[in-house]
KELUM-426591 format. One record per residue (C-alpha): x, y, z. Coordinates in steps of 0.05 Angstrom, whole numbers, plus 5000, padded with zeros to 4 digits. Layout:
# KELUM-426591
<firo px="X" py="Y" pz="Z"/>
...
END
This chain:
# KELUM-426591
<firo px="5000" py="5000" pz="5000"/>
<firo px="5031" py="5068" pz="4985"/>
<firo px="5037" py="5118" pz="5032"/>
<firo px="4990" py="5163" pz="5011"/>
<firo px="4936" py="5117" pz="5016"/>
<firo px="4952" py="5100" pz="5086"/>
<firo px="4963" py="5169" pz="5102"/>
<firo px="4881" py="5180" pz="5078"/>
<firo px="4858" py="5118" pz="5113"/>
<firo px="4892" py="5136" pz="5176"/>
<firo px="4863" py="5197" pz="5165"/>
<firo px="4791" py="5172" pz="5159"/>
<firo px="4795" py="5122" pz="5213"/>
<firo px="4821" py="5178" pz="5257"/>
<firo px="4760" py="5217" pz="5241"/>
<firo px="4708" py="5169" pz="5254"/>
<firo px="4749" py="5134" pz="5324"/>
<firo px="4767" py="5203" pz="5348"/>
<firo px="4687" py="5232" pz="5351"/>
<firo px="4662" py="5157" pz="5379"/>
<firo px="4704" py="5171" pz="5426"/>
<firo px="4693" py="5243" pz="5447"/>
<firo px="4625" py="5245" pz="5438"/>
<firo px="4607" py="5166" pz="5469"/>
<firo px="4660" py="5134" pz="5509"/>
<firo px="4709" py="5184" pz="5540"/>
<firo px="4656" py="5176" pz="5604"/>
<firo px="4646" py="5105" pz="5609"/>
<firo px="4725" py="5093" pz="5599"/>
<firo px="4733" py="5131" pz="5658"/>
<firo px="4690" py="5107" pz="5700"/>
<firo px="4694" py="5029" pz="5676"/>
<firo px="4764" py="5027" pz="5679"/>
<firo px="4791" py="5086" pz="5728"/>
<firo px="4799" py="5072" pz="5797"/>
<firo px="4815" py="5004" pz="5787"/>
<firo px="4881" py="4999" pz="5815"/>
<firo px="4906" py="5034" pz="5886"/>
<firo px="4969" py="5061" pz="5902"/>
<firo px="5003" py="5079" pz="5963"/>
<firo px="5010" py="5145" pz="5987"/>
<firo px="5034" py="5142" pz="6057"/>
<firo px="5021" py="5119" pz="6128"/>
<firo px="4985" py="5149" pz="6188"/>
<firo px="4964" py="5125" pz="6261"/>
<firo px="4900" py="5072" pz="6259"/>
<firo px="4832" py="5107" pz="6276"/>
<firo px="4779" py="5068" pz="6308"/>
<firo px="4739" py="5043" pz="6248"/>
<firo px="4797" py="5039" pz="6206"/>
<firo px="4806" py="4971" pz="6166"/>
<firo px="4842" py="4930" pz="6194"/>
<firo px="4873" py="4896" pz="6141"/>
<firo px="4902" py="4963" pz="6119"/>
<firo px="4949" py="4965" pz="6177"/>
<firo px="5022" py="4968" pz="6169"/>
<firo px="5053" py="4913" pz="6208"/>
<firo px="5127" py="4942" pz="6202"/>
<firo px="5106" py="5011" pz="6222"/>
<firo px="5065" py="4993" pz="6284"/>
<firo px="5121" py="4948" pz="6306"/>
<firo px="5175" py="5015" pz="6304"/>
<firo px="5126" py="5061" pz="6347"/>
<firo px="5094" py="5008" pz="6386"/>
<firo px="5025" py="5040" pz="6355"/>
<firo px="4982" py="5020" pz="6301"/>
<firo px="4985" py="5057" pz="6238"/>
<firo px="4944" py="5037" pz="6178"/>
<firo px="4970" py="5043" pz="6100"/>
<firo px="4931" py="5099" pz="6058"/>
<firo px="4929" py="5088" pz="5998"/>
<firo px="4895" py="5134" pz="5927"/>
<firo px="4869" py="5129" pz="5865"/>
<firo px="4929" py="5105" pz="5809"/>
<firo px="4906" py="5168" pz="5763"/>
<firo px="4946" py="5129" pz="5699"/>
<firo px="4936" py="5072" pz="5668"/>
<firo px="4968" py="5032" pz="5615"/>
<firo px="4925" py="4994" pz="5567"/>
<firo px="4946" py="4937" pz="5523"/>
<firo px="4912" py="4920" pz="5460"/>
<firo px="4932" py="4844" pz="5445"/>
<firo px="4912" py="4851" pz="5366"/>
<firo px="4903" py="4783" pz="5329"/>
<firo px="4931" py="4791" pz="5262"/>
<firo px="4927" py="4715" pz="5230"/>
<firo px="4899" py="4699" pz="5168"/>
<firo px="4829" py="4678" pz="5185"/>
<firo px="4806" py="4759" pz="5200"/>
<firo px="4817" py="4775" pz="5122"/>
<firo px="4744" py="4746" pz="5124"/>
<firo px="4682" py="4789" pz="5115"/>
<firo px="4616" py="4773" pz="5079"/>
<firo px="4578" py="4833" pz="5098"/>
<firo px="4597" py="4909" pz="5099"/>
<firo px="4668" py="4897" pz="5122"/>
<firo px="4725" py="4850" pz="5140"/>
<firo px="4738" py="4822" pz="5216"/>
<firo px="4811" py="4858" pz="5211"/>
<firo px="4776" py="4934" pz="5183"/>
<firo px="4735" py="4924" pz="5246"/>
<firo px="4787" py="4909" pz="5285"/>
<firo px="4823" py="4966" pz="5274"/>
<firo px="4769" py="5013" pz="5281"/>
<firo px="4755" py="4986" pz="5360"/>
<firo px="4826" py="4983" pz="5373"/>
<firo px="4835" py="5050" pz="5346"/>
<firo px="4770" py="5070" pz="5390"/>
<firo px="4806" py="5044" pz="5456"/>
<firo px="4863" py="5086" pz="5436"/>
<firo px="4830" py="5150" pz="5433"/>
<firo px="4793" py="5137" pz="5493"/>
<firo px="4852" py="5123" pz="5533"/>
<firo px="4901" py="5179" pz="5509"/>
<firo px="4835" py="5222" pz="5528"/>
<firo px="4842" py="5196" pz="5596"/>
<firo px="4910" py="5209" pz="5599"/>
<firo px="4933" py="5141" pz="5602"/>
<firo px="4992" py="5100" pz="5564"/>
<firo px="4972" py="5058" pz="5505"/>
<firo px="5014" py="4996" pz="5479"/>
<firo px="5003" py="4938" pz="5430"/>
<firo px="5014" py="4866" pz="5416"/>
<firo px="5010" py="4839" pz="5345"/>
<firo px="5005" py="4767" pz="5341"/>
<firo px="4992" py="4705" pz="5299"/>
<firo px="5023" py="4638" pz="5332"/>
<firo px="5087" py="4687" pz="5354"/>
<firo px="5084" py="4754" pz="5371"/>
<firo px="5092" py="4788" pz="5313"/>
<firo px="5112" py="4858" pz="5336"/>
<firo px="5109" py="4897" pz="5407"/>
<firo px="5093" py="4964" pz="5413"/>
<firo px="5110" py="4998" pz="5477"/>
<firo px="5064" py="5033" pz="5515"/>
<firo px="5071" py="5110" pz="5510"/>
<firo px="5022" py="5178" pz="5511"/>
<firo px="5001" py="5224" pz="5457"/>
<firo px="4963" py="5232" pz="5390"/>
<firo px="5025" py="5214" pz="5348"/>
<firo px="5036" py="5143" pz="5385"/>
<firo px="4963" py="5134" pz="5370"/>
<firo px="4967" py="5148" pz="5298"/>
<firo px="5030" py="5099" pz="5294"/>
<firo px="4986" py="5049" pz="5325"/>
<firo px="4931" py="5052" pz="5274"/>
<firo px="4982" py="5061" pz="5215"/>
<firo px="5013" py="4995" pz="5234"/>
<firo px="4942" py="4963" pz="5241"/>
<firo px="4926" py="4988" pz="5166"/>
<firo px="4987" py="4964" pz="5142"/>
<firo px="5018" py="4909" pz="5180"/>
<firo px="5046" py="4847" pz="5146"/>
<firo px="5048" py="4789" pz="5185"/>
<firo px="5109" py="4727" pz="5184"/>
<firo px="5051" py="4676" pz="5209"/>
<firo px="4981" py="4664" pz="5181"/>
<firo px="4967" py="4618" pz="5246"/>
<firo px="4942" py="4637" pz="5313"/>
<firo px="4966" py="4624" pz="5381"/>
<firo px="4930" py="4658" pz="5439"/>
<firo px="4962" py="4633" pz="5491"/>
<firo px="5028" py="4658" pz="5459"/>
<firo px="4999" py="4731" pz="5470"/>
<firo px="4973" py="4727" pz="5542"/>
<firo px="5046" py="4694" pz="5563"/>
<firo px="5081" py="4759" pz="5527"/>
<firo px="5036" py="4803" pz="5563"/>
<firo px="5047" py="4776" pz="5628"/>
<firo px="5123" py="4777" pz="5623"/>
<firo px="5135" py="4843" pz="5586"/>
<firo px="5084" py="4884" pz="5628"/>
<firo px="5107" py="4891" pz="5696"/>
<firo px="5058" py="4936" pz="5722"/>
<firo px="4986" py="4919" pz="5729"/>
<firo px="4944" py="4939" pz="5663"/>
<firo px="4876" py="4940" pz="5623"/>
<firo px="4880" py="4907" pz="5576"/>
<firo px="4837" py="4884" pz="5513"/>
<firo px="4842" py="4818" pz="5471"/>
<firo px="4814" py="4834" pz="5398"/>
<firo px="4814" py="4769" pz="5360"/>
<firo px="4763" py="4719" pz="5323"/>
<firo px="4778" py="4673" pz="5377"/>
<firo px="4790" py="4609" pz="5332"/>
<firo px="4838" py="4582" pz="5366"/>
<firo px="4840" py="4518" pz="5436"/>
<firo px="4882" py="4516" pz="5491"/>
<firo px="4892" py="4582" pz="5524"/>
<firo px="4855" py="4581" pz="5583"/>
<firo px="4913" py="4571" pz="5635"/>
<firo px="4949" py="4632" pz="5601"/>
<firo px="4892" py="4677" pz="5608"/>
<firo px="4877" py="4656" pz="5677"/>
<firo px="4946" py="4670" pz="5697"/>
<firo px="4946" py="4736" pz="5654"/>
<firo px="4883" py="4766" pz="5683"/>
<firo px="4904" py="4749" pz="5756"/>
<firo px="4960" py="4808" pz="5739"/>
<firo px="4930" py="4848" pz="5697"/>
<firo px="4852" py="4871" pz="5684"/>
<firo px="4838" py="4828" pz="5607"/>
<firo px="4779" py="4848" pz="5570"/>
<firo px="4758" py="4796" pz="5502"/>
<firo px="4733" py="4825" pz="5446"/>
<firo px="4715" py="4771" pz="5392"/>
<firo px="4698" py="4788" pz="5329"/>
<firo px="4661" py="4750" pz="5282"/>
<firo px="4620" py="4740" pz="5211"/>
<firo px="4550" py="4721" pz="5210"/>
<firo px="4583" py="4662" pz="5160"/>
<firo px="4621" py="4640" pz="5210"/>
<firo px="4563" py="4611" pz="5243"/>
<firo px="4518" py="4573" pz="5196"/>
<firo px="4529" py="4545" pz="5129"/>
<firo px="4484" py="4575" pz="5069"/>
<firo px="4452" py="4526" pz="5021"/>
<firo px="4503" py="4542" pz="4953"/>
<firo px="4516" py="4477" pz="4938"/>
<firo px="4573" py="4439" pz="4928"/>
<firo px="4626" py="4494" pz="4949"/>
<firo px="4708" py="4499" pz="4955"/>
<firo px="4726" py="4529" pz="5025"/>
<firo px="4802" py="4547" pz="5042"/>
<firo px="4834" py="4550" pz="5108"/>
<firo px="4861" py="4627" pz="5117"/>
<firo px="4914" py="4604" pz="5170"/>
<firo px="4932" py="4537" pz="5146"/>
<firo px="4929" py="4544" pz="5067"/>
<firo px="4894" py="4476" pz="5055"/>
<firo px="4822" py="4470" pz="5013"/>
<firo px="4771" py="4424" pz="5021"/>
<firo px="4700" py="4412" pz="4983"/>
<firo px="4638" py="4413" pz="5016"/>
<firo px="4564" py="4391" pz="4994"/>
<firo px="4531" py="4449" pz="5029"/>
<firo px="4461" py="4427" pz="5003"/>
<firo px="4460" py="4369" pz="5051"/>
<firo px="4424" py="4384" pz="5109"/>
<firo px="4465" py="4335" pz="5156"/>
<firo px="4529" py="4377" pz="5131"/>
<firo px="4496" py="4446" pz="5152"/>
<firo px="4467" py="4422" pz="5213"/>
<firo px="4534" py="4380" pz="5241"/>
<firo px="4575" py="4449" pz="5215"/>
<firo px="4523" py="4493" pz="5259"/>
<firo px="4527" py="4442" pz="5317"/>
<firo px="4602" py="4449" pz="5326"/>
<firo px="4596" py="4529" pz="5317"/>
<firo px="4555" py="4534" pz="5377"/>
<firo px="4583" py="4477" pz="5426"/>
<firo px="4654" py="4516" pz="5410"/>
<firo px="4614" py="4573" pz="5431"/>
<firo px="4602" py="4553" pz="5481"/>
<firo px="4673" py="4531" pz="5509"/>
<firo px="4688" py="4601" pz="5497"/>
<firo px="4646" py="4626" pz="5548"/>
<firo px="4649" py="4582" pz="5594"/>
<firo px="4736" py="4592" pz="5587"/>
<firo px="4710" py="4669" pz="5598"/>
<firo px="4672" py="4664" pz="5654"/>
<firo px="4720" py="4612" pz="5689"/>
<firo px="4777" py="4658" pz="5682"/>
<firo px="4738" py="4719" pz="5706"/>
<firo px="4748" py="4760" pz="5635"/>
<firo px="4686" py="4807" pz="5610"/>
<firo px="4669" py="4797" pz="5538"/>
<firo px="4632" py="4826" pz="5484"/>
<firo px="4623" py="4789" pz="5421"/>
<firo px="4615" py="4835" pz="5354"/>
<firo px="4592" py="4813" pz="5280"/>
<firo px="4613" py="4839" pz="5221"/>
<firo px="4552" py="4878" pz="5206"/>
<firo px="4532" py="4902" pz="5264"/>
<firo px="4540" py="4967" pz="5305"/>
<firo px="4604" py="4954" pz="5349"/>
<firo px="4593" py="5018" pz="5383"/>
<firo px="4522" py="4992" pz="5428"/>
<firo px="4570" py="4932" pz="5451"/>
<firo px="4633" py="4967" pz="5476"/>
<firo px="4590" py="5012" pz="5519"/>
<firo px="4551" py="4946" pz="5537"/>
<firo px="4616" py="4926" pz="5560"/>
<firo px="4642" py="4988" pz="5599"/>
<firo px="4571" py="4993" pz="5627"/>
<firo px="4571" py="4920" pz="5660"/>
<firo px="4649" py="4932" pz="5689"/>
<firo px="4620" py="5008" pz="5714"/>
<firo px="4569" py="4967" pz="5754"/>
<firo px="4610" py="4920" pz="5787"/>
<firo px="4658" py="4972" pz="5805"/>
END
């Protein structure tokens, strides 16, 4: 892609991201994500209905009187965006492609962040990590963020989740927000995200095509595996075929959640062609409530 057309889709996406988030989720960031982690600030002598668990063992002990730990809001955050970049999001049969949408949400998260005054960092990855972004402030990191989600070129078609979740853990030492955009076809990560959100505060976003869950009636049909290269014919006018294909969709499904709500990680699951804007502030709204 030359670099004036990037430089007029970065443009545009910057646009569109940049008003969502002004205008819609600049409040519920705050208030679904802010406040989330405590610092502390200093010590002072333990007042009767104090908590107890606050006190400071090591202090009390040097002037033989309690003292309790007081501790205030961390006013920065860092988020993460863990961005799946493997071959099966160039899929899209309806108004746009898993990866387009992508982007647009990630870039959304940005802009609401930066807004908040918080450091933003990303993840690429396919079944490595493909490239780390550290996190940093400011418009112009943002815009190098979505520039390299426009025009990225992966090493790997595959995916590897857990691959992601492990980088995060190690690389981030601090605790952080921090958001998992990916089609979720992938097994096997639910240890690493366990372990992942125990540190830090993980957030899935899966997106997906309304063809990705039932099988239309066209016949006999060639389908191609986007991560793994290899064809296969299938007699999509048998009804068995259709019915086994939309069985396994939704027991996988429903793996997914259940990995989700085992690990303790809020979701929200996005097609294609519908507005992703009415489920991100589904999401921030649930994590405002339990906050």
């Amino acid at each position: 892609m030359e670099t004036s057309e990037i430089f007029k889709k970065v443009r545009k996406i910057e646009i569109k991201t940049r008003g969502l988030s002004n205008q819609i989720f600049s409040g519920q960031y705050h208030s679904a994500f802010k406040g989330r982690g405590m610092a502390f600030s200093e010590v002072r002598e333990y007042q009767y209905g104090d908590d107890i668990r606050n006190i400071d063992w090591n202090v009390t002990a040097r002037f033989n009187h309690p003292y309790i730990k007081i501790f205030e809001e961390e006013r920065e955050l860092t988020v993460m965006l863990l961005i799946d970049v493997s071959g099966s999001n160039e899929f899209g049969t309806q108004s746009t492609m898993k990866e387009a949408m992508i982007t647009e949400i990630a870039a959304v998260l940005a802009f609401s962040a930066i807004q908040n005054n918080d450091k933003v960092g990303v993840i690429f990855f396919s079944n490595k990590i493909e490239k780390f972004i550290p996190p940093k402030k400011g418009t112009s990191h943002i815009l190098r963020i979505i520039r390299e989600l426009i025009d990225f070129k992966r090493e790997s078609e595959g995916t590897k989740i857990s691959e992601s979740l492990r980088y995060l853990t190690n690389v981030i030492k601090k605790r952080c927000t921090a958001f998992l955009l990916s089609d979720f076809i992938d097994t096997n990560f639910e240890e690493a995200l366990q372990i992942a959100n125990n540190k830090h505060d993980v957030s899935a976003i899966k997106i997906y095509d309304v063809r990705e869950t039932e099988l239309p009636d066209i016949g006999l049909a060639k389908f191609r595996d986007a991560e793994t290269g290899k064809n296969i014919w299938v007699d999509t006018s048998r009804k068995s075929v259709r019915q086994n294909y939309n069985k396994w969709y939704r027991e996988n499904e429903s793996k997914l959640k259940k990995v989700f709500m085992k690990c303790g990680t809020d979701a929200a699951y996005i097609r294609t062609d519908q507005d992703y804007v009415r489920q991100l502030i589904s999401l921030f709204q649930r994590r405002e409530s339990r906050a």
